[in-house]
C-alpha positions in Angstrom: 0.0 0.0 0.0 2.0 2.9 -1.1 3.1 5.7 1.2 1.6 5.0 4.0 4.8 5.9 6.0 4.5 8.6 8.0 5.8 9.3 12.0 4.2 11.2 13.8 6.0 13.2 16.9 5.6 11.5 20.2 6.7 11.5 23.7 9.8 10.1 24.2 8.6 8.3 27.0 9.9 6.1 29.8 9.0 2.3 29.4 7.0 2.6 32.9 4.6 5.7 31.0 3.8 3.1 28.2 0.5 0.9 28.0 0.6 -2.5 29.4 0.5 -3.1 26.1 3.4 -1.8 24.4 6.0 -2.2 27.0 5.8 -5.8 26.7 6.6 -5.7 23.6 10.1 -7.2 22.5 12.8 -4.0 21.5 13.3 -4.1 17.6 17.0 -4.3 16.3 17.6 -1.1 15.2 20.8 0.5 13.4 21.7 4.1 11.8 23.6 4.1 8.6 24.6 7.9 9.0 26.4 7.9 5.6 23.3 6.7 3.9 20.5 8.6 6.1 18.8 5.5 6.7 17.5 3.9 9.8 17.3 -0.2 9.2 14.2 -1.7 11.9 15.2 -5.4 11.6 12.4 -8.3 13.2 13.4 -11.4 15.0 13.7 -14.0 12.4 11.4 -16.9 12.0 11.3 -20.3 10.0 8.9 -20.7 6.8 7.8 -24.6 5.5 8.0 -24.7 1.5 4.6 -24.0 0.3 3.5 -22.0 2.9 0.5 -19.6 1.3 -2.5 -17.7 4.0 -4.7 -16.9 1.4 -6.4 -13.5 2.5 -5.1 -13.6 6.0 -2.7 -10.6 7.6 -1.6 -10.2 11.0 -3.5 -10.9 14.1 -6.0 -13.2 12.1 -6.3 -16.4 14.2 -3.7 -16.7 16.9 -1.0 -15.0 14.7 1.6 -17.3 16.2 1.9 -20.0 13.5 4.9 -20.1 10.9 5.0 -16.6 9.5 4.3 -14.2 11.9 7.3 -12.8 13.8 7.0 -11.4 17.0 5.3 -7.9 17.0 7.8 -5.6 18.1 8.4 -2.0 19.7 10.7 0.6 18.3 12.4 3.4 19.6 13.6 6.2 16.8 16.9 6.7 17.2 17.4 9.8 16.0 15.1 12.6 14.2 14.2 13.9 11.1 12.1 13.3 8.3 11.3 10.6 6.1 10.8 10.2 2.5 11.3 6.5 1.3 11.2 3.2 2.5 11.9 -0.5 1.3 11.5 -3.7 3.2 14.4 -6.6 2.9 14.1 -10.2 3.5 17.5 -11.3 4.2 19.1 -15.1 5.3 21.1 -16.1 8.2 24.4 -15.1 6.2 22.4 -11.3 4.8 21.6 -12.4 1.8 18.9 -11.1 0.2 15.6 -13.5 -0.4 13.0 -12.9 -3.1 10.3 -10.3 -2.5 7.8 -13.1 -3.0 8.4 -14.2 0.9 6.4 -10.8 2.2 2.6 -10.8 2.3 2.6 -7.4 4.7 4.3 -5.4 6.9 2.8 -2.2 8.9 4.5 0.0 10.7 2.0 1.5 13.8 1.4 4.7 15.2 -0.9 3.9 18.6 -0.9 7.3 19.5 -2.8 9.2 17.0 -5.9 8.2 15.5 -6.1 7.3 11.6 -7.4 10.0 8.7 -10.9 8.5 8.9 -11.1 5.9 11.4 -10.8 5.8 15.6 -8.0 3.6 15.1 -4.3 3.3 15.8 -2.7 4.9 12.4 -0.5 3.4 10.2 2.6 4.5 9.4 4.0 1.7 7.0 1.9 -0.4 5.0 3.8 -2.7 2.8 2.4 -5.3 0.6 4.3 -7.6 -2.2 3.3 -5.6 -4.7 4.1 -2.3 -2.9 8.0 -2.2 -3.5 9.9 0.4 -2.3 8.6 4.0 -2.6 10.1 7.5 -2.1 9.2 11.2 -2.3 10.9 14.0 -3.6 13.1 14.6 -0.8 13.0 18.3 -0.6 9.5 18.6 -1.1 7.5 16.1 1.5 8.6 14.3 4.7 7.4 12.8 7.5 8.2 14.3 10.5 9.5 12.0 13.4 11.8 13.0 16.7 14.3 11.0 18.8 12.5 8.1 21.4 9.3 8.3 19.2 7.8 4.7 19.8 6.1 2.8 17.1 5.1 -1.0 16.7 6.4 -3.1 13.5 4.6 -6.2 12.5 4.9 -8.3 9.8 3.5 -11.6 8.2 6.0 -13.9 5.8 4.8 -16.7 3.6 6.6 -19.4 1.2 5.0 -19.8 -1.9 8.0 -21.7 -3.1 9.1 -25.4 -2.7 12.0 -25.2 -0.8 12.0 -24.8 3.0 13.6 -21.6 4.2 15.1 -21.1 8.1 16.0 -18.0 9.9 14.5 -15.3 7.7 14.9 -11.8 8.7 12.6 -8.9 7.8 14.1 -5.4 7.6 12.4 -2.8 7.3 14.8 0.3 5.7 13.5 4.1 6.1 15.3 7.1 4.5 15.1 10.2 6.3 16.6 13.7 6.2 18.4 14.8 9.2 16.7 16.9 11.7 19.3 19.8 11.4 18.3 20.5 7.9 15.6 22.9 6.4 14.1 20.9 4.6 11.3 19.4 3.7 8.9 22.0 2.1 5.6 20.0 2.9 4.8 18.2 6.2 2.9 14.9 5.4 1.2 12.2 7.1 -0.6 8.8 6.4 -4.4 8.3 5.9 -6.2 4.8 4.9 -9.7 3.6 4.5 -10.8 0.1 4.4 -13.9 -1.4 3.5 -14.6 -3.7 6.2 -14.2 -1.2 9.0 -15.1 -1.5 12.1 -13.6 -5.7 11.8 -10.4 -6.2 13.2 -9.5 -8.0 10.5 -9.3 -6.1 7.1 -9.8 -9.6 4.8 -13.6 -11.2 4.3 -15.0 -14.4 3.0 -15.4 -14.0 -0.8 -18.7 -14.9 -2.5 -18.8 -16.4 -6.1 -19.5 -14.2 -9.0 -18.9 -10.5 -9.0 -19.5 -8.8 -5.6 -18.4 -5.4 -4.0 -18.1 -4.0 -0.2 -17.2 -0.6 0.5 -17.3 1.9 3.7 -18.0 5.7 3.9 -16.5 8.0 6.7 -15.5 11.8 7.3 -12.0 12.7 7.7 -10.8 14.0 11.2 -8.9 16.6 9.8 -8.9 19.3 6.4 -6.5 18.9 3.9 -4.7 17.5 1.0 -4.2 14.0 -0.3 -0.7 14.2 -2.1 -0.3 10.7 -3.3 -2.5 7.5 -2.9 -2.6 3.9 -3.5 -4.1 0.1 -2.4 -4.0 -3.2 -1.2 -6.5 -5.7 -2.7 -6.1 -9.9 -3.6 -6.5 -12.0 -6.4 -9.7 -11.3 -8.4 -9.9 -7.9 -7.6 -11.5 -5.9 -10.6 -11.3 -2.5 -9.2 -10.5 -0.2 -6.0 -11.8 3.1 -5.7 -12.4 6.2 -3.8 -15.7 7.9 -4.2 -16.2 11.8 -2.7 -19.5 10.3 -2.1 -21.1 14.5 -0.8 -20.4 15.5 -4.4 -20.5 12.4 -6.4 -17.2 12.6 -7.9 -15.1 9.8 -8.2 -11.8 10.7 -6.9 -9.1 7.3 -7.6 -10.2 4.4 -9.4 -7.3 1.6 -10.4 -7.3 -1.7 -11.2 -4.8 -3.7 -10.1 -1.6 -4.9 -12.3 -1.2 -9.0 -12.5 1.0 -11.0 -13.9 0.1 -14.0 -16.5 -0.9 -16.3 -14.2 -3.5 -13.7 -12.4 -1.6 -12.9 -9.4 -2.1 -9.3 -7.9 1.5 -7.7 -8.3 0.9 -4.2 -7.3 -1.8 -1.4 -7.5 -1.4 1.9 -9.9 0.1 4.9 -7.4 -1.5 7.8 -8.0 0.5 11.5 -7.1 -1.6 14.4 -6.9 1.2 16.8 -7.1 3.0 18.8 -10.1 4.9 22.0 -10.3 1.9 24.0 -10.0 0.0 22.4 -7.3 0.3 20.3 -4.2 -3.0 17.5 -3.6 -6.5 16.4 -4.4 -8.4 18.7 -1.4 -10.7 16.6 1.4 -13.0 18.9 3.3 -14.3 17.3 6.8 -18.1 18.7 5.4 -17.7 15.8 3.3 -18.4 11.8 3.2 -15.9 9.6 1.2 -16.2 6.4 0.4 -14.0 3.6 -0.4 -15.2 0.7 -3.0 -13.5 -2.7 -4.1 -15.1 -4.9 -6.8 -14.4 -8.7 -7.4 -15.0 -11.5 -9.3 -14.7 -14.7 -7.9 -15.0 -17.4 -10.9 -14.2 -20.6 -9.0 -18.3 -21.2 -8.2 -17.3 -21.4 -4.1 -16.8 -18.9 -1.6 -13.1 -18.3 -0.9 -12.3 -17.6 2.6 -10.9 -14.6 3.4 -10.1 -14.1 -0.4 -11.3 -10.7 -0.5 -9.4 -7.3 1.1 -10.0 -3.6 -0.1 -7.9 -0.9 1.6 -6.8 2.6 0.0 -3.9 4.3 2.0 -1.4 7.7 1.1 -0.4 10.5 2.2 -1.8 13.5 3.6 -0.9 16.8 3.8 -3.4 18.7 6.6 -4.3 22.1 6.8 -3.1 22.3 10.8 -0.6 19.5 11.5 -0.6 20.5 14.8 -4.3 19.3 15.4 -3.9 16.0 14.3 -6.1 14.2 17.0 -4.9 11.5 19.6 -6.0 8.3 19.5 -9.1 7.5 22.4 -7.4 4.6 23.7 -10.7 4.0 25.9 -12.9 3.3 22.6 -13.7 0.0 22.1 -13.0 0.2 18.3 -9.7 1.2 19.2 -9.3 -1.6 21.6 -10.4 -4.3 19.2 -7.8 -2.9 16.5 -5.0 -2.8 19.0 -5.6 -6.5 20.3 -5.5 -7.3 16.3 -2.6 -6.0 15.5 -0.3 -7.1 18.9 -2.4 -10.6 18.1 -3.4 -10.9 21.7 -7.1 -12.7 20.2 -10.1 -11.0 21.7 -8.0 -8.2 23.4 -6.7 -8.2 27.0 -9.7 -6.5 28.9 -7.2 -6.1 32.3 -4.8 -3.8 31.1 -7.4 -1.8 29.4 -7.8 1.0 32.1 -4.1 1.2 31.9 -4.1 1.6 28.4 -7.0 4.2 28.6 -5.0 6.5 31.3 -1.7 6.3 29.7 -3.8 7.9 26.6 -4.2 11.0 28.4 0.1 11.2 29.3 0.7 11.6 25.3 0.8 14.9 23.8 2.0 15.3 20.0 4.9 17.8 19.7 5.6 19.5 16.4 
């Protein structure tokens, strides 16, 4: 899902001010590469059994703790700045590189701010395998983050392939531009919408035939979208995004496949050029977001079907960006999904709810 990569400024705080949550969490390995301006977030690596394939499944579906799924992690910035690209590696015991194939997602987690359009924990990252590695004009847009920001990385690996592969790493590689210079021009920050909110899960059983789900919301915030793009599975048709107060269709793409059928990435759509900067959203209005399939196998296919649009944002006030309520149960549900803790850990939830109120967003 292209740029969706965007950190927001936190606290830098103390383990003991996290949630219950978070600070349980396992530390990420993370490493600066000064001469390169990147910042490499690296997961504990995990085993994957030749022919290993979830159809339509992404983190936190089930138990999350089969072959595929390393551990969710926290991550501490290291340093500040701003970003403007990122790639994700998959990398052997020795560091050599693995196909691309091996990701199904990644998503990088903000659980301090609320999303675009939905009372949810933002995300920062969203990586699919037919994302690839996207970057912004450096001087123009970045995504403002500060030293001891704390973020959660999760990821889910598969093995379409016959052979059996052990210790496979997953790094996640961000390019930033140091604090201590003036640029970028443009603050930016992420925004999705996904069809089957409010469902933890973002996949649904597909029926047979042709068949299409969609979701309306209001943003949180006035703005600019600058670039946008998707995440959708096999027999998608279309994915779309509908100003639904005016009528006018905003993004419509089809997604790219290769010769056998398989989704291999979603047209990215920039809404920038030298004499203007975004496709306007006004918080008056109702957007909606709308995937269409066709399922010709005559059976439904579960979980086969996933419609999420995600980009970046540029907003009129950065500075208002809205925390998350870490007391709604919307945002509860979508936190236990993406830590995979099943129906949520209901104990720690006053914890979480009070440690909402000791984050502040500094700009």
């Amino acid at each position: 899902m292209l740029l969706l990569f965007a950190l927001v400024a936190l606290v830098a705080a103390d383990p003991d001010d996290l949630p219950p949550q978070l600070a349980a969490l396992p530390a990420a390995t993370v490493t600066v590469d000064g001469g390169r301006d990147e910042i490499v977030i690296e997961l504990p690596s995990v085993d994957l059994p030749a022919n290993l394939v979830h159809e339509g499944m992404h983190a936190g579906h089930g138990d999350g703790q089969g072959p595929g799924f390393p551990p969710v992690v926290l991550v501490t910035m290291p340093v500040s700045g701003a970003l403007h690209g990122f790639r994700v590696e998959l990398v052997d015991s020795a560091g050599g590189r693995l196909p691309d194939v091996l990701l199904h997602h990644l998503n990088f987690i903000d659980p301090f701010h609320r999303e675009l359009f939905l009372p949810i924990s933002r995300r920062v990252i969203a990586a699919g395998k037919e994302t690839g590695g996207q970057r912004l004009p450096w001087f123009l847009f970045g995504l403002p983050f500060q030293k001891g920001d704390r973020l959660v990385l999760n990821a889910m690996l598969h093995n379409p392939t016959p052979t059996a592969l052990r210790h496979v790493r997953t790094r996640l590689v961000v390019s930033y531009t140091a604090g201590s210079r003036p640029w970028p021009l443009f603050d930016v920050f992420p925004g999705q919408l996904d069809v089957l909110f409010p469902g933890g899960d973002k996949a649904f059983d597909l029926p047979p035939g042709r068949s299409r789900k969609s979701y309306a919301a209001r943003p949180a915030l006035a703005g600019k979208i600058v670039g946008l793009g998707g995440h959708v599975h096999e027999r998608a048709l279309q994915l779309s995004l509908t100003d639904v107060t005016t009528g006018a269709v905003l993004w419509a793409a089809a997604p790219e496949t290769d010769s056998t059928g398989r989704v291999v990435g979603v047209p990215v759509a920039r809404f920038y050029r030298w004499n203007r900067v975004g496709l306007p959203i006004d918080t008056s209005h109702v957007y909606r977001v709308t995937v269409e399939y066709d399922n010709q196998t005559g059976r439904v296919l579960p979980q086969g079907g996933m419609g999420v649009i995600g980009g970046l944002f540029a907003p009129e006030e950065a500075d208002a960006w809205p925390l998350a309520d870490m007391a709604d149960p919307l945002y509860q549900q979508d936190l236990a999904h993406y830590l995979r803790l099943g129906r949520g850990d209901a104990a720690a939830r006053p914890a979480v709810a009070a440690a909402a109120g000791q984050q502040h967003s500094h700009h």
